[in-house]
N, C-alpha and C positions, 0 to 999 in steps of 0.2 A: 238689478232692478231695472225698469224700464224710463228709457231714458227720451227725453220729448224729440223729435223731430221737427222740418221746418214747421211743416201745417200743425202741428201740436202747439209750438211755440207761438205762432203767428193767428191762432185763433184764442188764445187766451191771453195774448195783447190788444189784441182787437177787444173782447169782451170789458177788458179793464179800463180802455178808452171809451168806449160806449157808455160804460155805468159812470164813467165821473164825469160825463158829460150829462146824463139821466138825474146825479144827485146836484148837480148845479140846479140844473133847472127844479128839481125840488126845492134846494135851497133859498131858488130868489123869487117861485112862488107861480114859476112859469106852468109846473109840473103837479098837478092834485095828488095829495095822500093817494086817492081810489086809483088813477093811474099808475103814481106810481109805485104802488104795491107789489102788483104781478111783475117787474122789471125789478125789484129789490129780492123777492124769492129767489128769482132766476139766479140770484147772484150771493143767494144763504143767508142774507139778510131779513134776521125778524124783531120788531118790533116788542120786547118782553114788558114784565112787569114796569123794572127801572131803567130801564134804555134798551139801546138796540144789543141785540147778540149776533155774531156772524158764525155759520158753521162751515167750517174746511175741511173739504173734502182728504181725507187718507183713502184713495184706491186699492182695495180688498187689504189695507192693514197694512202696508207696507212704504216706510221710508227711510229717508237716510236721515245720516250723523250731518248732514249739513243743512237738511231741508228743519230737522227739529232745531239747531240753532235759530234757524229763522222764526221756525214758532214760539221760541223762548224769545227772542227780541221785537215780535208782535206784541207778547203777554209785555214785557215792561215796557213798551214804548205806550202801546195804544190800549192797553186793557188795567188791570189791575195788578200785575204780575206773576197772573197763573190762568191757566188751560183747565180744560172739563175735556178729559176724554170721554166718549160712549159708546153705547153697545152695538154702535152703525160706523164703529172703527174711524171716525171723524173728530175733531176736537172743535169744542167750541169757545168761543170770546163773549163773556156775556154783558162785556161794560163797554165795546166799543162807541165812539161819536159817531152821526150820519156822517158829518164832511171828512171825518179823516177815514174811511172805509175803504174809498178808490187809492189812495196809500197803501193800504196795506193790502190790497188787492195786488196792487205792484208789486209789493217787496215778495210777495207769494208767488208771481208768477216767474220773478228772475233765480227762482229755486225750482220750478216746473211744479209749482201747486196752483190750485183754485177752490173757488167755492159754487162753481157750475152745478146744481140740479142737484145741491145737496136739501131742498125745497123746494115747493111746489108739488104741482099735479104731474108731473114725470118720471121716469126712472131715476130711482136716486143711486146712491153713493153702492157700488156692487160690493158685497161682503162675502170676505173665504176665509177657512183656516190659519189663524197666524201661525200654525208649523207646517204651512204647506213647503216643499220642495226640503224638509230636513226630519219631520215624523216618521218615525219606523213603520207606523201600520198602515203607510200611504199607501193608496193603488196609482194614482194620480197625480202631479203635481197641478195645481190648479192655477196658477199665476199665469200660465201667456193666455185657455183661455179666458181669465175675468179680464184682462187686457183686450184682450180682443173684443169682447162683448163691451167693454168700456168706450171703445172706440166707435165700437157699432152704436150707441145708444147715444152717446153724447152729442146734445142740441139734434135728435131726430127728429126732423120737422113733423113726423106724423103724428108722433108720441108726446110733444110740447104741455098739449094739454088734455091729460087723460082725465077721467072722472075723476078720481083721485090718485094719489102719491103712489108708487109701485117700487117692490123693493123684489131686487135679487140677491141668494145666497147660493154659494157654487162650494159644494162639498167632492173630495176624491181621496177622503181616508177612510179606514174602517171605523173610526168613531167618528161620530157625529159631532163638530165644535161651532158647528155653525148657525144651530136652532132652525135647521134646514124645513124642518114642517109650517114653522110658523111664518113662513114668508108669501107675497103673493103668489113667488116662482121660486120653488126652489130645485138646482140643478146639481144631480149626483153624476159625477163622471168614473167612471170606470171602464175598462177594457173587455172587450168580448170575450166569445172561444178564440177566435181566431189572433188576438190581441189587439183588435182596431180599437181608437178611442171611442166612448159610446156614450151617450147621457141618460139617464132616467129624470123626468118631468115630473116634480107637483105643484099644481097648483089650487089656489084658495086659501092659503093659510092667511092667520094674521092672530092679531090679539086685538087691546083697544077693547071698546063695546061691547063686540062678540066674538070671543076668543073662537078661532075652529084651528085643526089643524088640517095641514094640503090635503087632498088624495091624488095616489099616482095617476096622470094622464098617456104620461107616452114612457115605453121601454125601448133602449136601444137604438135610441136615433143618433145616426152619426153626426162628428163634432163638426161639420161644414156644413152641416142644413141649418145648425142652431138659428142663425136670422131668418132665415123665412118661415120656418117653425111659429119662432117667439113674436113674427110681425104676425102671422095669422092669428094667434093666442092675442096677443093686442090686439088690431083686430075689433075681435070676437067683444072683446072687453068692453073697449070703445067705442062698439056701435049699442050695446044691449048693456052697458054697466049703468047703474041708478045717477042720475046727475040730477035729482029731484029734491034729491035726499041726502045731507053731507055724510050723516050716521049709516047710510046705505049704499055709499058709493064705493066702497073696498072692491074686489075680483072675487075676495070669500062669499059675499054676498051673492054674488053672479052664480058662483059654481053651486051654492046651496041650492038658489031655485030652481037651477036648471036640473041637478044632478051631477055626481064628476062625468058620468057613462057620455051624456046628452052635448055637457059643453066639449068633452073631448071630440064629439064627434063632430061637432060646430068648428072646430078650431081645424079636425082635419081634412074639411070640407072648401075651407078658406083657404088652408095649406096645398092643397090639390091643385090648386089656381097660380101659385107663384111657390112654390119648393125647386126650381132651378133657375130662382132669380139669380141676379148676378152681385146681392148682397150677401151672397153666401160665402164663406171664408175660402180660403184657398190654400193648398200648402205652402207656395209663395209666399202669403200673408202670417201663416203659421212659422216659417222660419224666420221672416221678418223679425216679429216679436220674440220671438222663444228664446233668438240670440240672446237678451237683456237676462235671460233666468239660469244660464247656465252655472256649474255650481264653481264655489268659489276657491280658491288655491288650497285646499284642505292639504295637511300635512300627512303624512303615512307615524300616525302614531298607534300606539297599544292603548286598549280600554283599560281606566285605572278601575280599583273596586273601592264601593265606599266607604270601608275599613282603612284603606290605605289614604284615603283623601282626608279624612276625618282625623287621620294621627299627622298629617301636614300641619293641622292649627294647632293652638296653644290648646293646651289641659285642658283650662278652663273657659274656650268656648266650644268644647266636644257638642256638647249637648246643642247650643244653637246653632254650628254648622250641622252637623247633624239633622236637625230639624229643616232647615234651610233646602239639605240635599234632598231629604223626602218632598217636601211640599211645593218647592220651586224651581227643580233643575229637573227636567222631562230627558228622556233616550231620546239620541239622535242616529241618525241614518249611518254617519261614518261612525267608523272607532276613533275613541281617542275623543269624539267630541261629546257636546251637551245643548240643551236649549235653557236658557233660563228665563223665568218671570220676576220682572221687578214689580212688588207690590204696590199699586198705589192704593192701597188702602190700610193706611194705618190708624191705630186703636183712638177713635175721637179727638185725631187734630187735624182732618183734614178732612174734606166730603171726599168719597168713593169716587175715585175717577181721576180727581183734580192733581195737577203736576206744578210746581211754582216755577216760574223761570229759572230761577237758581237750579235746582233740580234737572229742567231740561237740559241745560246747557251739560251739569254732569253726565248727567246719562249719555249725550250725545256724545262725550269723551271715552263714557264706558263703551260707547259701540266701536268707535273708531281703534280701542287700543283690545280689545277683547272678541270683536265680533264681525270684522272685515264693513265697519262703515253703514251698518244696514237694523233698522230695528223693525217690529212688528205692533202693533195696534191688537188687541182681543175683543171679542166680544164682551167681556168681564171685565172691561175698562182698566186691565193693566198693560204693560209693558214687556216684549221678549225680547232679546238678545238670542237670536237663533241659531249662531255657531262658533261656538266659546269650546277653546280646550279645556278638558279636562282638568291637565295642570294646573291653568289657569286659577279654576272655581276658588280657589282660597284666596287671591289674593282681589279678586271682584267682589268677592263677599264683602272684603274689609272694607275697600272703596265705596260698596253701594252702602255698605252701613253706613257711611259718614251722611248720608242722604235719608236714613229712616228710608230706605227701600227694601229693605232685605225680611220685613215681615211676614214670616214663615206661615201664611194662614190660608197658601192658595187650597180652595176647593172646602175651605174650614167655612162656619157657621157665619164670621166678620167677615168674609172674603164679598163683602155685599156690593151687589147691584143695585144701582139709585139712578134715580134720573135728577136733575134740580129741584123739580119742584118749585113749592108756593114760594119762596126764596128768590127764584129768579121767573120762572115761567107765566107766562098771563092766560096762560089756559088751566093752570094747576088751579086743585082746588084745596089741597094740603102741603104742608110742606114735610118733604121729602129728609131732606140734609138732618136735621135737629133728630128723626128717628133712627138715621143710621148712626150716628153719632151716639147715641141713650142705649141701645145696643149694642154697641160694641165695647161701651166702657161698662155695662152688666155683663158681658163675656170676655173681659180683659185676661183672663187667666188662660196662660197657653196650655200647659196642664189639661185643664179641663176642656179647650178646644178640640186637641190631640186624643182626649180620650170618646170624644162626641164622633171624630171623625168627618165624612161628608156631610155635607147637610148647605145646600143653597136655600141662600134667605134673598128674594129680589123689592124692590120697594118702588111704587110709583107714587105721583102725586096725583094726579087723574084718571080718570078711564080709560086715555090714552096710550097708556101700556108703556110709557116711553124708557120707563124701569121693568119691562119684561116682570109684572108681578104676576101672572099668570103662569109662567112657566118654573117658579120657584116652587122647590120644596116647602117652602113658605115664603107666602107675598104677602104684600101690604099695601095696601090701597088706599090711599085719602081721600075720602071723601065729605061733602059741604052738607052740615045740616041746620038750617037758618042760622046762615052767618058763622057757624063753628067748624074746627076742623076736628073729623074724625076718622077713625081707620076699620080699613077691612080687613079680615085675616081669610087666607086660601092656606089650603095644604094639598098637598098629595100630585104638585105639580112637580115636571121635570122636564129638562132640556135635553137632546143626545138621542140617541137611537131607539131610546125609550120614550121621547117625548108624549108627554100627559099635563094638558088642560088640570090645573087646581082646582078647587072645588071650596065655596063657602062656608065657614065653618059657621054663620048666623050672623047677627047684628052687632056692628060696629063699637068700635072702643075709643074715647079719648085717648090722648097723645100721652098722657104721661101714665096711663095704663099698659102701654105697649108694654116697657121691663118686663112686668110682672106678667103678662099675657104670655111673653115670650121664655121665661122660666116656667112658667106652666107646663107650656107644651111641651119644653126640652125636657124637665122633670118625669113627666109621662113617658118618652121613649127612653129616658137611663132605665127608670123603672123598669118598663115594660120589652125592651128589646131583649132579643136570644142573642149568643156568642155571636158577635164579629157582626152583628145585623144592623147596616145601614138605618141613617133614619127611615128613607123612603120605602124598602123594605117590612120594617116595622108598620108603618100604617100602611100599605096596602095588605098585608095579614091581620089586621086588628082593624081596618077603615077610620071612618073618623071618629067614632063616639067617644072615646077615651079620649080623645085630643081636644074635642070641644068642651069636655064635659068639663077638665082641668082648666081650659083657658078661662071659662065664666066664672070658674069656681070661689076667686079672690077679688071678683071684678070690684073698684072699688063707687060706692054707691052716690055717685055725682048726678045720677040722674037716667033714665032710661037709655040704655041703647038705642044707636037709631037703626032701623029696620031699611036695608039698601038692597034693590033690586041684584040679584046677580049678573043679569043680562046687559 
């Protein structure tokens, strides 16, 4: 993985002396809230419901066994003692103190972290594949460029303050794990005829308000133009994007009223002007970084099969490793290896995402003795170990058991995506946590998860999308009606190279009808699916009527629904 350099090092010591100097003068009164705002962004720092939250920056998902000890002695030192992973591959602290913030700013940067530009109106935190450079159906590894684009974006004076917040995601497999449409920019690397590395561009996507997803702008553009490309696409944004409007200020918005045809041609109008800048990468600069990604001392072993791994454990846990092998250990590049996900999401004791310190520190031992020192971050807010022997897997199993991490439910119905919510967030307008939790202890039965199959369920507590409900096979949406919390239901959404925008199923539900809402629906696709048919398959062959029809059907009578705008 990539390892900081002088100027690395020496700009994010600087940064951590500047803000503890920014939160004195907050502290003793020199410094206004309204000041110092935009200076606490800059630096992850926000303001929630019951205190501050800081969010730290994970660089496209990927660190080490020593950099997560340090986030496990964050969480007990200065937080509560546990972490919120998310779906922007970052973790956050949600009970930090203002004064002790420049602390722990410190302790993060003598492990080469930060919380640079993980807020604000900037480029924030760039997200990729956490099996980039060990996925079989890679075309690409994408790590030195999100490195490189990381380099190139961070604190770019031009980019500091765009209309609103700008996300990239940088995909180079043949599946899609990166929700690559719903980003402002999302970048697909692959290789030509000739084998040069090459990008295809979309832009516009997002979720939030008004879900759109990208459309492609540019095919083919070589991986050395990328900055001046992506300066003219900024740009373009940040002369003509809404600063009027906070609900209008996305790049989706841009692209809608222009057209994709119009801004693309805006963007290569601008790019015609400085496309042999000299922020353009360089092989030099390419070998620079690429050094850090080379692959790791793999052994020359033989692929075991899962009959043989599955008679290594005792009798009587065939069946849970077994299960374990399907849902949480992925094919890898070499033989003889494996990728594996550690769940953090187990069945109502813990929110989706969240890791205790105790846990961290385990994990960080699993990497270091199982996985050459390095883990991965997901978009699904769990945990990977991306190059674990084969041999191995039995006796990682045992270990991550001791941790309640070994819950075999990836890609399963409880595998749920949450953002905090009403719980910690001051923009929420429901809380989040309490319906993943009434969910998963209604789907407790592995059994029955196993027989249901795929099935993404995403959960937000606002409009703000910050649980990707939009992109769920089923979302859920909080929403405030005079003073109460109630929920949305979408279906028919997906993430992956099918990506599809969900769709309203009608007017909202109280919180402790969700169970019952959510047996409904499930109930209609056992019913109602053909052999081996997916949920999402199922309602796109049948659409939604059957699925709404069941969800209202038991709805229980507390009071009308409230009637919530889709848009």
């Amino acid at each position: 993985m990539y390892k900081y350099d002088h100027i690395d090092q020496t700009l994010v010591d600087q940064r951590v002396a500047q803000f503890r100097d920014q939160v004195a003068r907050r502290l003793d009164g020199s410094l206004a809230e309204e000041e110092f705002r935009p200076l606490r962004l800059q630096n992850g720092l926000y303001h929630q419901r019951h205190a501050y939250m800081l969010r730290v920056a994970i660089p496209y998902g990927l660190f080490s066994a020593k950099q997560l000890r340090t986030l496990a002695f964050i969480a007990e030192k200065y937080d509560r003692g546990y972490g919120h992973f998310t779906t922007r591959q970052n973790i956050q602290y949600n009970w930090v103190k203002l004064e002790e913030t420049p602390d722990i700013l410190a302790e993060l940067a003598k492990v080469e972290m930060h919380a640079i530009q993980t807020s604000g109106n900037c480029i924030r935190n760039i997200t990729s594949d956490a099996f980039a450079g060990v996925s079989g159906d890679e075309y690409v590894d994408t790590r030195p460029i999100c490195e490189l684009l990381r380099q190139w974006s961070t604190l770019h004076p031009e980019f500091a303050h765009l209309p609103r917040k700008f996300k990239f995601a940088v995909n180079g497999s043949k599946e899609d794990r990166t929700v690559l449409l719903c980003h402002d920019v999302g970048i697909e690397l692959k290789q030509d005829s000739s084998g040069a590395l090459v990008a295809d561009l979309y832009a516009g996507g997002g979720m939030g308000r008004t879900p759109i997803l990208g459309s492609l702008i540019k095919q083919g553009l070589p991986w050395q133009v990328l900055p001046s490309y992506l300066t003219a696409l900024l740009r373009v944004y940040n002369r003509f994007g809404r600063r009027d409007n906070l609900y209008k200020a996305r790049i989706k918005i841009l692209v809608k009223a222009l057209g994709p045809e119009e801004f693309a041609r805006q963007v290569e109008g601008e790019w015609a002007h400085i496309q042999n800048s000299d922020d353009n990468f360089t092989q030099a600069e390419w070998d620079r970084v690429a050094k850090h990604f080379t692959k790791p001392a793999y052994k020359n072993l033989s692929a075991l099969s899962t009959e043989k791994l599955i008679a290594s454990v005792a009798e009587k846990d065939h069946i849970a490793f077994a299960r374990w092998l399907e849902r949480n250990v992925k094919a890898h590049q070499v033989s003889g290896y494996a990728s594996v996900i550690l769940s953090l999401k187990p069945h109502g004791t813990a929110a989706p995402g969240d890791a205790t310190a105790a846990q961290m520190l385990a994990i960080a031992d699993l990497a270091d003795q199982y996985s050459f020192g390095e883990l991965r971050a997901t978009h699904e807010q769990n945990l990977v170990l991306a190059d674990v022997e084969q041999a191995e897997l039995p006796n990682l199993w045992q270990a991550a058991k001791k941790q309640n991490l070994v819950l075999p439910n990836i890609g399963l119905l409880t595998d749920i995506i949450a953002c905090p919510g009403g719980d910690f967030c001051s923009l929420a307008n429901a809380k989040s946590l309490p319906i993943a939790k009434a969910i998963q202890e209604r789907f407790d039965d592995l059994d029955y998860l196993y027989d249901l199959g795929d099935i993404t369920l995403n959960i937000s507590g606002c409009i703000n999308s910050c649980g990707h409900h939009h992109v769920g096979n089923i979302g859920v949406l909080g929403v405030d009606k005079d003073g109460e919390e109630w929920y949305q239901i979408t279906l028919g959404g997906e993430q992956g190279n099918d990506a599809a925008i969900g769709k309203v199923i009608g007017p909202s539900f109280y919180a402790d009808e969700i169970p019952d809402v959510m047996s409904n629906i499930i109930n209609t696709y056992v019913s109602e699916r053909s052999h081996e048919e997916a949920f999402i398959e199922t309602y796109r062959r049948l659409g939604v009527t059957p699925f709404k029809e069941a969800a209202y059907q038991h709805a229980k009578k507390k009071g009308q629904p409230a009637e919530v705008s889709a848009s």
